[in-house]
C-alpha positions as CSV (number, residue, x, y, z in Angstrom):
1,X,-16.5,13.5,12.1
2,X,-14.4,15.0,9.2
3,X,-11.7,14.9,11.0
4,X,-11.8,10.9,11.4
5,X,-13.4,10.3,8.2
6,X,-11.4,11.9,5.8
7,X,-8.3,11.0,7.5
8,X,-9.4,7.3,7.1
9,X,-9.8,7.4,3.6
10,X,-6.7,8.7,2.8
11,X,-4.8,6.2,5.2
12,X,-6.9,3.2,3.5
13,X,-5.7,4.5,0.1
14,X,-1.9,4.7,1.5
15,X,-2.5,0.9,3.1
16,X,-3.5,0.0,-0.7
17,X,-0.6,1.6,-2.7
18,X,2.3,0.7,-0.1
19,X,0.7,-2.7,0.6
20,X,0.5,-3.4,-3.4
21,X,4.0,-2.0,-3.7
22,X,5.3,-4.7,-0.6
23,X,3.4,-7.7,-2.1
24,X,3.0,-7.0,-5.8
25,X,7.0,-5.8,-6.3
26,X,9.4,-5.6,-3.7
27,X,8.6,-9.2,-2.6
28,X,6.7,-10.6,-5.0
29,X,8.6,-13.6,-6.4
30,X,9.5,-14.1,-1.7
31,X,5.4,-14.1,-1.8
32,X,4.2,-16.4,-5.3
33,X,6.7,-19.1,-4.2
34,X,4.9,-19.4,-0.5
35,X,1.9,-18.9,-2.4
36,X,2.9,-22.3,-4.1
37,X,4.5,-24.4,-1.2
38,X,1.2,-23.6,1.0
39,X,-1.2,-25.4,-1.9
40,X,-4.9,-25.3,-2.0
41,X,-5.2,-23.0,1.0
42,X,-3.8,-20.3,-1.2
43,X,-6.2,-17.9,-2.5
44,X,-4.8,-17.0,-6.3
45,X,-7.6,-15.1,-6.9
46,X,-8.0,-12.8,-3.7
47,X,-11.2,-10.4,-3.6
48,X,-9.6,-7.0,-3.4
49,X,-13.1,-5.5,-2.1
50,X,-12.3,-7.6,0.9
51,X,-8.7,-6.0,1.2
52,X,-9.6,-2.4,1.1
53,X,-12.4,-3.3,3.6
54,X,-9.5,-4.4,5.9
55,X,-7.5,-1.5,5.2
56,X,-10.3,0.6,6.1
57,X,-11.4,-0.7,9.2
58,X,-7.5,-0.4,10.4
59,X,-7.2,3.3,8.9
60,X,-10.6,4.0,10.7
61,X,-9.2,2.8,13.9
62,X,-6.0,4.7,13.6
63,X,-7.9,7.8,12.8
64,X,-9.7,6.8,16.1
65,X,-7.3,6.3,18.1
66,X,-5.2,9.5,17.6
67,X,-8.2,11.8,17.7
68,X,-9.0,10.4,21.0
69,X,-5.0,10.3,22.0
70,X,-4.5,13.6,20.6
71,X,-1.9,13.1,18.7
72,X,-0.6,16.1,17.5
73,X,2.3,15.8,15.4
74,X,3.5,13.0,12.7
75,X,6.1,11.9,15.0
76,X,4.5,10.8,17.5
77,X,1.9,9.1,15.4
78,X,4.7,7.1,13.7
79,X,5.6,6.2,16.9
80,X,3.0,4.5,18.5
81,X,1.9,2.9,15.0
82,X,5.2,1.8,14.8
83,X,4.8,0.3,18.5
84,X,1.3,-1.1,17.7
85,X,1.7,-2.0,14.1
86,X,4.6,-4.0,15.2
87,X,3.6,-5.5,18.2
88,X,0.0,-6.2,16.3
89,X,1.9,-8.8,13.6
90,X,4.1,-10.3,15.3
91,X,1.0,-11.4,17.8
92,X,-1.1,-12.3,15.0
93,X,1.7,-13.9,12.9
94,X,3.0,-16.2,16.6
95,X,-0.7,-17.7,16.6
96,X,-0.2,-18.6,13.1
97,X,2.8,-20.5,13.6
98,X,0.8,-22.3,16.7
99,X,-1.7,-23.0,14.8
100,X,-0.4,-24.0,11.1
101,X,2.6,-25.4,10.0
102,X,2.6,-23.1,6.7
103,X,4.4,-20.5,9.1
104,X,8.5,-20.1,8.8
105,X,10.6,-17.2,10.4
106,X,11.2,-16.1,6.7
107,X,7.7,-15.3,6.5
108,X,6.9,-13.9,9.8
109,X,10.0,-11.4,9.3
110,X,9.2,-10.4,5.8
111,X,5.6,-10.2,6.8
112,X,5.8,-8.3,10.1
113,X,8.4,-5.2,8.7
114,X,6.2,-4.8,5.4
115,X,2.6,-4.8,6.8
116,X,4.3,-2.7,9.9
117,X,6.2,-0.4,7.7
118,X,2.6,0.1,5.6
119,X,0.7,0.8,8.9
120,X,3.5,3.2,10.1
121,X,3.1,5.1,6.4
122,X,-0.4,5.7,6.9
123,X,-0.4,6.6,10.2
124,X,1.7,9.4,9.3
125,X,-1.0,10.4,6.3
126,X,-3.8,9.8,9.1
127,X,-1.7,12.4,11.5
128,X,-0.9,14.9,9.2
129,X,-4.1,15.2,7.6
130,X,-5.9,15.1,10.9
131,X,-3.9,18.2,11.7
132,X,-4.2,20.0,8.3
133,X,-8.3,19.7,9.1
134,X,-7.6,20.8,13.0
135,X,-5.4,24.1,11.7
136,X,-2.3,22.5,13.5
137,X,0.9,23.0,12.7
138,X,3.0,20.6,14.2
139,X,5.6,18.2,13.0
């Protein structure tokens, strides 16, 4: 249980500080002027309980998944959260250009390399702390 618990926490606290650094710096003037053309369904004020919830239940199914892969170095863990992460937003951000007309290419691009590049980030954390707590070695 350590092993997937611990693991998760630290990947949820790397989905928070790379996620903050994506959205709050590196792209946030690309993200407060979308904020404005998409109106009153924009949340100004977003409940950040909510967001580190979300990062936890993806962390937790990372940890999951590579315990039960046995994935056994940071490599390979980059490379199928790369895969997934990738894969995962673009299929999430195609349904929301079906389904709302807020969606542009500029966002779905912007939106799919920084939440995939955060996933990828703590996936390694997830990977390598998974095998610090196993005894592994491996890269």
């Amino acid at each position: 249980m350590k092993k997937i618990l611990l693991p998760a926490l630290a990947g949820t606290v790397v989905l928070t500080i790379v996620g903050s650094i994506f959205y709050m710096l590196v792209f946030m003037n690309f993200f407060a002027e979308f904020m404005k053309s998409i109106g009153s369904i924009a949340n100004t004020n977003p409940n950040f309980g909510l967001i580190i919830g979300a990062h936890l239940i993806l962390a937790l199914l990372l940890s999951v998944l590579f315990d039960k892969m046995n994935v056994n170095s940071i490599g390979t863990a980059v490379k199928y959260t790369a895969i997934g992460s990738i894969a995962l937003y673009v299929w999430f951000d195609l349904w929301m250009f079906a389904s709302f007309t807020i969606m542009t290419t500029t966002v779905m691009l912007v939106d799919v390399t920084s939440n995939s590049i955060t996933t990828v980030c703590a996936g390694a954390v997830i990977a390598w702390l998974q095998q610090k707590l196993s005894g592994s070695n491996a890269v």
